[in-house]
C-alpha positions in Angstrom: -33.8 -32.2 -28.8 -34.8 -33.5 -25.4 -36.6 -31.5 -23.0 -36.6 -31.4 -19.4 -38.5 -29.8 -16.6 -36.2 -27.0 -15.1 -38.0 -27.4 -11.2 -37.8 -31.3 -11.8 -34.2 -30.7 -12.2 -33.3 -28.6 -9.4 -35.0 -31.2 -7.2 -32.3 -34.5 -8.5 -29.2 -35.1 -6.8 -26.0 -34.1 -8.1 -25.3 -37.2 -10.0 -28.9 -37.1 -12.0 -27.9 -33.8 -12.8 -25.2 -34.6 -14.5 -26.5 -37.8 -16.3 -29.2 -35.1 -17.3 -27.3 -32.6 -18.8 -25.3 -35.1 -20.5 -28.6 -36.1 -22.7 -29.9 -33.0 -24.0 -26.3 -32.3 -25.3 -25.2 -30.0 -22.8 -21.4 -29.6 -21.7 -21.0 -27.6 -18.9 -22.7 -26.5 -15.6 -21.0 -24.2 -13.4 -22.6 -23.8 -9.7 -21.2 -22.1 -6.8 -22.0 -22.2 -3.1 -23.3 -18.9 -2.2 -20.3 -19.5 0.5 -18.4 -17.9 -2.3 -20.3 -14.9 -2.2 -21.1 -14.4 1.1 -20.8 -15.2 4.5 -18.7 -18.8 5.3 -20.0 -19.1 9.0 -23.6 -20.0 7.8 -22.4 -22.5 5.8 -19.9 -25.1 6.4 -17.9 -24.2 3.5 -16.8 -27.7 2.5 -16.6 -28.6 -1.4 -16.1 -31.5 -3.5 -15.1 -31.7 -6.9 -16.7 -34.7 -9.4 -14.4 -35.7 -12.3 -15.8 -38.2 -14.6 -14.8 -39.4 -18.6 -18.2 -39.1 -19.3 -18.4 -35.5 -17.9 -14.8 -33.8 -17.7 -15.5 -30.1 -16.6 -15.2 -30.1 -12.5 -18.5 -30.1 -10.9 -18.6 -28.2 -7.6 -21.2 -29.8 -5.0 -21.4 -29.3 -1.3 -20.3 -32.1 0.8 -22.8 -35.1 2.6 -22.3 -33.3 5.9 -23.4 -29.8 5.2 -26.4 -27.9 4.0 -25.9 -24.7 1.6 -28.1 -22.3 -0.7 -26.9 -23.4 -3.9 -26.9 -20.3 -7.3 -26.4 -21.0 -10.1 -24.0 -19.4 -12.2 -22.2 -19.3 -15.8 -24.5 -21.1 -18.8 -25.8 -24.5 -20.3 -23.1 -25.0 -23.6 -23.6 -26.9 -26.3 -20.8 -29.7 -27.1 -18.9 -28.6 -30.0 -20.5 -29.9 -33.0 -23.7 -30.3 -31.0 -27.5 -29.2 -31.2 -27.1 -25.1 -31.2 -30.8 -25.2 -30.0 -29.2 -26.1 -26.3 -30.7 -24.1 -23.6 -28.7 -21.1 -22.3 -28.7 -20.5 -18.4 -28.0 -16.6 -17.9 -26.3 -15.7 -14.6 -28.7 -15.2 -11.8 -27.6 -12.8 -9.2 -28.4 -13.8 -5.4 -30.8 -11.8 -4.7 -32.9 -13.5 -7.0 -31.1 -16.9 -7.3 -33.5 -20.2 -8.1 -32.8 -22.1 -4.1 -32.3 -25.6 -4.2 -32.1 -27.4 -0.9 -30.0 -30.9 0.1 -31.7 -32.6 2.3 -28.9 -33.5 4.4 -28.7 -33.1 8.1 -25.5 -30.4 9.2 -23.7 -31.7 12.2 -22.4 -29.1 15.1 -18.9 -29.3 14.9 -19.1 -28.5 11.1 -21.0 -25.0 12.0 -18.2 -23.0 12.6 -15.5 -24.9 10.4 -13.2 -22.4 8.5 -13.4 -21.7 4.5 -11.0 -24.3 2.7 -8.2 -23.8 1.2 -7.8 -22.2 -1.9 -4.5 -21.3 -2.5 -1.5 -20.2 -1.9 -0.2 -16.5 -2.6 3.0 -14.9 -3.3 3.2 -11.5 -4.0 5.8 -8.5 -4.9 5.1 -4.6 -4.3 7.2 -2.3 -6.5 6.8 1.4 -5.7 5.8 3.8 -2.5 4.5 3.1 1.0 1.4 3.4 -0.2 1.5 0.3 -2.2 3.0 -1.8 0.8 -0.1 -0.7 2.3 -2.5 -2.1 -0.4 -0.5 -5.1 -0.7 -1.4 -5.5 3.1 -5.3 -4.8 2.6 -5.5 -7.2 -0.3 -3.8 -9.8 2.1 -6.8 -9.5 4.2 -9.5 -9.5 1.9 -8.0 -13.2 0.4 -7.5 -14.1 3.7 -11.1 -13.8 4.6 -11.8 -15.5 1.1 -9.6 -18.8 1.7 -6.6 -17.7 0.8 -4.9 -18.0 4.0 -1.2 -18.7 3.0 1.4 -16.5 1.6 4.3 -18.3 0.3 8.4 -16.4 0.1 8.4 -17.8 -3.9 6.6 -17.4 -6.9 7.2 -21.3 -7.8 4.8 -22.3 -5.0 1.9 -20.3 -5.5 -1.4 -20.8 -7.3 -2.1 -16.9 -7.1 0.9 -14.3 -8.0 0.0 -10.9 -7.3 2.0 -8.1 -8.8 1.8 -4.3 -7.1 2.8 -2.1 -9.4 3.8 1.9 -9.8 2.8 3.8 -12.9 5.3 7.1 -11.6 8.1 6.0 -13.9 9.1 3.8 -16.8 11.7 2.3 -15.0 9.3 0.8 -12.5 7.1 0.0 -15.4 9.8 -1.8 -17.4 10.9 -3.8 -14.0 6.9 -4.9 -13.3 6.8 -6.2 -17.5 10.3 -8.5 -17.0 8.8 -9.5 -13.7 5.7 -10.7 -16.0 7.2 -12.4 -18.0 8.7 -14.9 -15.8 5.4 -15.2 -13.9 4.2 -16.1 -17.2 6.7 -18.7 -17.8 5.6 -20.4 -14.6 2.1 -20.7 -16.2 3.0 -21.4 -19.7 5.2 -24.4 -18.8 3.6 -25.4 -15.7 3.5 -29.1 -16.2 7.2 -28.9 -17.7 8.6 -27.1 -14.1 6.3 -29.3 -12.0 8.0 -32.3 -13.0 11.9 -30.8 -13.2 11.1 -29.9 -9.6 11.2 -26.2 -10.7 7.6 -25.4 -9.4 5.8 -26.9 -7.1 2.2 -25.0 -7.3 -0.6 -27.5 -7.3 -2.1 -26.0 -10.6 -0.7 -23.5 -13.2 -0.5 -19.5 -11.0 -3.5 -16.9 -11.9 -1.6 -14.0 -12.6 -3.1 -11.4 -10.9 -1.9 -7.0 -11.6 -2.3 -4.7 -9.0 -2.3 -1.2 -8.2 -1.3 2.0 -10.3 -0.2 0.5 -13.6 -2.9 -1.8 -13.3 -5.0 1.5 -14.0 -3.1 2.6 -16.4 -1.8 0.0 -18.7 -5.0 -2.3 -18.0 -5.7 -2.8 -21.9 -2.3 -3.5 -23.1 -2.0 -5.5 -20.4 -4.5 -8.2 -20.8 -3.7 -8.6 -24.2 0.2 -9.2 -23.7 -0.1 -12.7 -24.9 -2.3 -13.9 -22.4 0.0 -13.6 -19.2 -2.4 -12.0 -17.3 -5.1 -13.1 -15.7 -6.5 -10.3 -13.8 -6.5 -6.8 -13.6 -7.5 -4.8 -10.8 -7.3 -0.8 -9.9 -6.5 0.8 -6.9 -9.8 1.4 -5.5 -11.2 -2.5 -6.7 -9.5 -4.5 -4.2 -12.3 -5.8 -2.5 -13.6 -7.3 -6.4 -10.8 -9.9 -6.1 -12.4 -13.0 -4.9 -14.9 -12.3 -7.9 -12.6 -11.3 -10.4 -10.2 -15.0 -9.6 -13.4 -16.7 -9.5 -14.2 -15.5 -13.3 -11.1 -17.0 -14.2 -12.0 -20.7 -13.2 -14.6 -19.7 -16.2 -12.3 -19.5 -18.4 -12.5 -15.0 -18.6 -10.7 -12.3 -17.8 -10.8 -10.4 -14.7 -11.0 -6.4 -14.7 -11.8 -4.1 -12.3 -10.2 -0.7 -12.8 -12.8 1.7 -11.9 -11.6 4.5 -9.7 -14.0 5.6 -6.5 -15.1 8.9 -4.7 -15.0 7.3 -1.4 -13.2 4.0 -1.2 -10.7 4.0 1.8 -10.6 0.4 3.0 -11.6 2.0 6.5 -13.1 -1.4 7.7 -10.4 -4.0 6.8 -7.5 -4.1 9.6 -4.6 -4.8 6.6 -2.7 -8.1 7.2 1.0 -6.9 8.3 3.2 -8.1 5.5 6.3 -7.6 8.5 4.5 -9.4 11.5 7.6 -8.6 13.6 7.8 -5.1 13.0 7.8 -2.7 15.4 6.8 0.2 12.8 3.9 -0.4 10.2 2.1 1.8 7.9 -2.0 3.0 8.1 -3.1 5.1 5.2 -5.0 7.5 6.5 -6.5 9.3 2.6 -6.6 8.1 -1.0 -6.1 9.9 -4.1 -4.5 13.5 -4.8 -6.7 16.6 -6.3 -3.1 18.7 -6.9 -3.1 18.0 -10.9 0.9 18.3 -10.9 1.7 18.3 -14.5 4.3 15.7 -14.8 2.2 13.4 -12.3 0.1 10.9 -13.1 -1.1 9.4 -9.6 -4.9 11.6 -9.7 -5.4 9.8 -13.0 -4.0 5.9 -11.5 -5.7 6.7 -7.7 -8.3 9.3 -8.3 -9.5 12.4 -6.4 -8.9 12.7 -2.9 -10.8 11.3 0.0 -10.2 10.9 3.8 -10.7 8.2 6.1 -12.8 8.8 9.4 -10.8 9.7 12.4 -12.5 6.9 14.6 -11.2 4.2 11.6 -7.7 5.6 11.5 -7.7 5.6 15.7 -9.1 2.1 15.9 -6.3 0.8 13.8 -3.7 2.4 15.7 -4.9 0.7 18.5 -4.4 -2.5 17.1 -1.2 -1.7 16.6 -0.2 -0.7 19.6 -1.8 -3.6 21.5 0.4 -5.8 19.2 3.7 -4.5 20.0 4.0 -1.4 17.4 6.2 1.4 18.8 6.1 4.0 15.3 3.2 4.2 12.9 4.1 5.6 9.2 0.3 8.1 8.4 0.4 7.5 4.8 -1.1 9.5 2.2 -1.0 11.0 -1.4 -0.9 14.2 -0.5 -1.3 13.1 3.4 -1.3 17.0 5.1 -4.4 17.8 3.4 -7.0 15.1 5.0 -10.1 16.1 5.7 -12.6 14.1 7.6 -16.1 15.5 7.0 -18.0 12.1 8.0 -19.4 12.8 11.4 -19.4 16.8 11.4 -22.8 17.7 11.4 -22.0 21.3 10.9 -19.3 21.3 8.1 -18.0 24.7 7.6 -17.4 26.1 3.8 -13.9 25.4 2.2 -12.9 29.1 1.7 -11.7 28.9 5.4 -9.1 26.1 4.5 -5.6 27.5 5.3 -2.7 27.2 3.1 0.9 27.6 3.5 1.5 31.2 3.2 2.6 32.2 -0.5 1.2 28.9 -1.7 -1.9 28.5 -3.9 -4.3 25.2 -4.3 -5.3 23.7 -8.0 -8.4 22.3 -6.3 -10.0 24.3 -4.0 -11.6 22.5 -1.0 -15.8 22.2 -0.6 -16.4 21.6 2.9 -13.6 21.6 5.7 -13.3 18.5 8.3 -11.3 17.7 10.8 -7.7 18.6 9.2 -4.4 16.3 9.7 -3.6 18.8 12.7 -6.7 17.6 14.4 -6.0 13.9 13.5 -3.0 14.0 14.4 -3.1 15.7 18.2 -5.6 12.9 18.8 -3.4 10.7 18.2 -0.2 11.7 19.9 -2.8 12.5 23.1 -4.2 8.9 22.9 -0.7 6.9 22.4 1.7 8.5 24.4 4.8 6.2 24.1 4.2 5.6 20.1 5.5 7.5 17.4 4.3 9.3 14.7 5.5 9.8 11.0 4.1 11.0 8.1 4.2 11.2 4.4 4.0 12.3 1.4 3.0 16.0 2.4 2.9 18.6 -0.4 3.9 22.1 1.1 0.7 23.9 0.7 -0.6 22.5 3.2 1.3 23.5 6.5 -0.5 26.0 8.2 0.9 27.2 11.0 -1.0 25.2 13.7 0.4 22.0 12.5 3.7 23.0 13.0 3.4 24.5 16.3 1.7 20.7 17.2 4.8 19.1 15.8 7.0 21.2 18.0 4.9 20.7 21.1 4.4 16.8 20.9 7.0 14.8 21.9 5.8 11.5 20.1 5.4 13.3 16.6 8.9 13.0 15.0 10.6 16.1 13.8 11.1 15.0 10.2 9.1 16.5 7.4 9.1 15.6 3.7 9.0 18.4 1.7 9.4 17.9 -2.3 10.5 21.0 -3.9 10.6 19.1 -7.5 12.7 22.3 -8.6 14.6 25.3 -7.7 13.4 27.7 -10.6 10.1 29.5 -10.2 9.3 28.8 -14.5 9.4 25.1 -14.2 7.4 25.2 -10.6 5.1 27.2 -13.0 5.2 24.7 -16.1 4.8 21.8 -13.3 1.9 23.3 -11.5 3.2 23.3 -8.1 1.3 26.3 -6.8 4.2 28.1 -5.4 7.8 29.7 -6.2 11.0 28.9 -5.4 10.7 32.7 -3.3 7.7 30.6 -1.5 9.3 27.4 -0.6 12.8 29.3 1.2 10.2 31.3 3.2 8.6 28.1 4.3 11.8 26.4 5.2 12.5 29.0 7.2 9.3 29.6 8.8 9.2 25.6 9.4 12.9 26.0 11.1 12.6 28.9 13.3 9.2 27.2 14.8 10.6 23.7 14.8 14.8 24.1 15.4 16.0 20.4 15.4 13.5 19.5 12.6 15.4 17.1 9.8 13.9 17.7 6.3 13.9 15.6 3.1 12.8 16.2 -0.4 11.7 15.0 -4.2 13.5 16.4 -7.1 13.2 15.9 -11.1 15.6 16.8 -13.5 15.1 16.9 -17.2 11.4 18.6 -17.3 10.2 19.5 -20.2 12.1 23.0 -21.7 14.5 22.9 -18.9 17.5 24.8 -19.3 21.1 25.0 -18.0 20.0 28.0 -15.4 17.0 26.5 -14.6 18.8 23.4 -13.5 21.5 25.5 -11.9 18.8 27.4 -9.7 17.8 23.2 -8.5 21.0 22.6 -7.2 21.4 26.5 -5.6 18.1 25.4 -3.5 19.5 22.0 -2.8 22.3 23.9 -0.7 20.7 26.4 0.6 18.5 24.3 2.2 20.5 21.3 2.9 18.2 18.2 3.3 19.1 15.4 5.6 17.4 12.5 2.4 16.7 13.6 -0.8 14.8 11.7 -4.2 15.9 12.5 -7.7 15.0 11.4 -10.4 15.2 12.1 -14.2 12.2 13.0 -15.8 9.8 10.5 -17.6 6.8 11.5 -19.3 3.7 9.7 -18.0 0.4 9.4 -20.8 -2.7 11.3 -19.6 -0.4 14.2 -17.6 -0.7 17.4 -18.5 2.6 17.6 -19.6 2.0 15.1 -22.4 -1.2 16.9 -23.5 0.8 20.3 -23.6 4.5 19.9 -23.5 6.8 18.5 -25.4 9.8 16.3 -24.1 12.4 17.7 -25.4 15.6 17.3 -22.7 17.6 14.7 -24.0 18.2 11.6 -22.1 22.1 12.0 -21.6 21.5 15.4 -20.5 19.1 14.3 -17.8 21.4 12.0 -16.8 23.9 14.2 -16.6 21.8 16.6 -14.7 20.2 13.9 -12.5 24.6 13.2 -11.4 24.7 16.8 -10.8 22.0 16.7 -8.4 23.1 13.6 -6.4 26.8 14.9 -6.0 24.9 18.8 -4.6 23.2 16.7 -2.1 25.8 14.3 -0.7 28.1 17.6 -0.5 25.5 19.2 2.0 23.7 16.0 3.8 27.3 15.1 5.0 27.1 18.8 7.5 23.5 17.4 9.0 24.7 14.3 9.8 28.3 15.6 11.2 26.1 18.2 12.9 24.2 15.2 15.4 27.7 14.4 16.5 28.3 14.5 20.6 24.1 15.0 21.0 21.8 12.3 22.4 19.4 10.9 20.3 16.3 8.9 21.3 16.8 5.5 18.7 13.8 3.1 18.5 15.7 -0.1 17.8 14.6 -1.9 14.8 16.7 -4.7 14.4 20.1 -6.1 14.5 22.7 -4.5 11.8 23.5 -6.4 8.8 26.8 -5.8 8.7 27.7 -7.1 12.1 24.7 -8.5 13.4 26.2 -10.5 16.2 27.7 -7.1 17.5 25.4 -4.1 16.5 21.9 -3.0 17.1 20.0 -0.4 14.6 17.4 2.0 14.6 16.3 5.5 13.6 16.0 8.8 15.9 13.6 11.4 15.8 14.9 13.2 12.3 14.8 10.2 10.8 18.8 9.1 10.7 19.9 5.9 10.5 22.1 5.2 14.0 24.1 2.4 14.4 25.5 1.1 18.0 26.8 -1.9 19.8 24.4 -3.9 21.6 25.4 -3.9 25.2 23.9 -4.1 28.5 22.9 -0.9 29.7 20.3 0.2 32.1 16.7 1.8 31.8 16.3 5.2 32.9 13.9 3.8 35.8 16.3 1.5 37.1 13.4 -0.6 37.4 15.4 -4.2 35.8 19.4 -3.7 36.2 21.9 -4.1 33.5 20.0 -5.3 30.1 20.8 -6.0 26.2 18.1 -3.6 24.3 16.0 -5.4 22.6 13.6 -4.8 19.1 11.0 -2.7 20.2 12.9 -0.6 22.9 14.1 3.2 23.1 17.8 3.5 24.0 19.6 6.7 24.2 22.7 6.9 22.0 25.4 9.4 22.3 26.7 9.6 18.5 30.2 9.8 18.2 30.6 9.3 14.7 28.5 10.1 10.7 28.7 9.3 7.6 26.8 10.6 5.2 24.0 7.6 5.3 24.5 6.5 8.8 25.3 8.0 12.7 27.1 5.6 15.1 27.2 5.7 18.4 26.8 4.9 22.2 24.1 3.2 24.2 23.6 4.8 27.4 20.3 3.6 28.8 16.8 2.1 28.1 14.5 4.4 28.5 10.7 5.5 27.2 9.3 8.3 24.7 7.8 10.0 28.0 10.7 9.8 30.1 13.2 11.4 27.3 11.0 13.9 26.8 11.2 14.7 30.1 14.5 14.6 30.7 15.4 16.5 27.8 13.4 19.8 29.0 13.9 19.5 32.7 16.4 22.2 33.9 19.3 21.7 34.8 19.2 21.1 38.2 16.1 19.1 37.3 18.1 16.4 35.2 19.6 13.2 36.6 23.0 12.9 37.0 
């Protein structure tokens, strides 16, 4: 076999290289820019790729007009059939990576030039808020990569990313259909390129995001190939590498779960740019342990971003036009920020809803969500604030005497009861009774009167009985929600309830059951609806109506209903412009004059702001305007 001096080597120019690897029987040399691992601006990013019949794997190589640390990466191969004594070229890791320098001279206007361009994306989110969320952050990471351009269809992407939700089969089953056709685009690639039914420059990486990504990740990757890479919730920023070990012909997998990941430094990449409502998560992960719930095992154990972060990114918003922001969460009510507390206090002073009890109990207490949250409203006056998914033990009183007091924190709280019998709350490991949850409501409505409340509900548990369903829909109208979830029960691998229960409610029953609940809850939403008839509700217009959009305008109010109104000129409350058409983005007032059980309509009286409502609705009477 022919030898070669390794330095000599380093020191030829691409092309001798080549010619050299050819003759000591060697296949294959992968190298990559260090552009690909870190910073572009040092570098000026620009590749070419060499293609000969003499030496058909792609050879990256930076261009004449730029100068770059080069590392090595993959491993010499010998040709099939050739001398096994070939030299083998383990990866080298930067920090120790053999520098080879091109003599070439960089000019100035190639300094700053921007990474190329190495794909396009398409991508589909199945699931909660949350996942929007991540889809949003993993939009900025490949942004920042190269990967500047999201295209509306899967047929013109050379990356497909799929966000998934492991909370029920039906999402799972959706999410494996959907796989199977991105699959097809790959499989037959050439075939749909040339009958015009893709149009993808190469065949699409398949790429699995997200809950089921943690879950499933095994079966997965071995589904006949289809997918390309796998990556967990708390991996995102492993991308780039994980699609780069797939131009080496391996498979990509990142599912580990982390005690501290929160993506507080990437401002996501607004999947909606002309939104006037977005989304900041605001925590990660859930510590409740719920026995039917599967998210602690998909997202891990909960942590909390810093306030400063979460404030920063609201300020983004606000400076780009963002009237509401959606705080998103797991279990969202119980962030804790200890990162800049010097003096953390001890756990045992963490305050619970009363009658409610904790799985987990809390180490060191933070700044709470109440604190968060009266920052913001102080600091962004005319924006709005929403939040979700709460889980009731965790509204202590001084939370909701801030969401009474604070005219830009909507009166709308999501709170999933699951079921109306104290035995299954046990068997689910809710922490509380049904006794528990009635005192809440009632505590939450005498301190916050006009507050609109929604709710999750399963059906179907495991050992469920007749009464025990009967006691879910007695709850359901006692309370009367304003939006309610239901949902027959699926059993989810790893829960608790698969390690000790068995599921034994058969499916037509659930179904049955699960038609039981949604006829209880249209029959009471339809009296909070009927009940905003003839008041005024603040509406943040969000767009034009579907159904008539020429005509209509739509938005939600304060509880969280969906009003509908003609879009007419009307005046703002400080007379400051005349008669004006509301636009996306403004606060009108709306007399409702009509419900449904879904929708309010009404009657535009005037533009006006959060500040200015608020003051209008507690001035006196003599104080109002006429």
């Amino acid at each position: 076999m022919a030898t070669f001096s390794f330095s000599a080597l380093l020191n030829q120019p691409p092309s001798m290289i080549c010619i050299g690897l050819l003759r000591c029987g060697c296949s294959r040399l992968s190298v990559s820019s260090s552009i690909a691992r870190h910073s572009s601006a040092q570098f000026g990013g620009v590749h070419r790729s060499f293609k000969s019949p003499i030496f058909p794997y792609p050879f990256a190589w930076p261009s004449d007009s730029c100068s770059s640390t080069l590392n090595f990466s993959g491993f010499f191969a010998p040709k099939r059939g050739g001398d096994q004594r070939a030299c083998r070229l383990v990866r080298w890791r930067s920090s120790v990576a053999t520098e080879v320098s091109v003599d070439t001279q960089v000019e100035s206007t190639h300094t700053n030039s921007p990474l190329p361009h190495k794909g396009r994306i398409y991508h589909e989110t199945y699931g909660c808020q949350m996942n929007i969320n991540d889809m949003e952050i993993v939009l900025s990471i490949m942004k920042k990569e190269g990967y500047a351009e999201v295209v509306p269809d899967p047929e013109s992407a050379e990356v497909i990313f799929i966000n998934t939700c492991a909370i029920r089969d039906n999402a799972e089953q959706k999410v494996w259909h959907r796989l199977n056709y991105f699959w097809f685009l790959k499989r037959e690639w050439k075939t749909n390129v040339s009958t015009g039914r893709a149009h993808s420059s190469c065949p699409p990486k398949i790429v699995v995001l997200g809950c089921m990504a943690e879950r499933l990740k095994d079966k997965i990757l071995d589904a006949d190939k289809m997918v390309d890479v796998v990556c967990g919730p708390d991996a995102y920023r492993d991308l780039p590498r994980l699609l780069e070990e797939v131009d080496y012909g391996q498979k990509g997998i990142n599912t580990l779960l982390s005690l501290e990941e929160t993506y507080a430094d990437i401002s996501p990449v607004r999947i909606s740019s002309n939104s006037v409502t977005a989304f900041v998560s605001i925590m990660r992960g859930c510590n409740n342990m719920c026995s039917f719930c599967i998210v602690p095992f998909t997202r891990g154990r909960e942590r909390s971003r810093p306030v400063e972060s979460i404030v920063r990114e609201v300020g983004e918003l606000w400076r780009e036009g963002v009237k509401e922001v959606m705080l998103l969460g797991q279990n969202v009510n119980s962030y804790n920020d200890v990162s800049e507390l010097s003096d953390v206090e001890h756990g045992s002073n963490w305050q619970l809803s009363e009658g409610f009890r904790s799985m987990c109990k809390v180490k060191n207490m933070g700044l709470r969500f109440s604190d968060l949250l009266d920052r913001l409203s102080l600091e962004f006056p005319e924006m709005r604030f929403r939040f979700t998914s709460p889980h009731p033990k965790d509204f202590p009183d001084d939370l909701l005497v801030l969401m009474r007091d604070r005219h830009n924190i909507c009166k709308n709280i999501h709170l999933p009861a699951q079921s109306g019998n104290t035995a299954v709350l046990e068997r689910m490991r809710r922490g509380y009774t049904r006794e528990a949850y009635l005192d809440l409501v009632q505590k939450i409505r005498s301190i916050i009167p006009d507050v609109g409340l929604s709710s999750d509900f399963i059906c179907g548990f495991c050992g469920e009985t007749e009464e025990e369903h009967a006691d879910t829909l007695s709850l359901m109208k006692a309370v009367g929600y304003d939006m309610a979830y239901m949902f027959a029960y699926s059993m989810r691998e790893k829960t608790h309830a698969h390690r000790n229960y068995v599921d034994d409610v058969p499916e037509d029953v659930k179904q049955r059951r699960l038609s039981e609940l949604i006829t209880t809850f249209r029959e009471s939403t339809g009296q909070c609806y009927d009940a905003q008839v003839g008041t005024v509700q603040l509406v943040l217009v969000e767009g034009p109506n579907k159904r008539s959009p020429e005509n209509e305008l739509m938005g939600k109010s304060d509880r969280g209903h969906k009003v509908i109104f003609v879009n007419e000129s009307v005046k703002h409350t400080s007379d400051a412009d005349g008669l004006k058409k509301p636009e996306v983005g403004d606060f009108v007032e709306v007399r409702i004059l009509t419900s449904s059980r879904a929708s309010l309509f009404g009657k535009a009286l005037a533009r006006t702001t959060l500040s200015a409502f608020h003051r209008e609705k507690t001035a006196s009477p003599s104080e109002r305007i006429p």
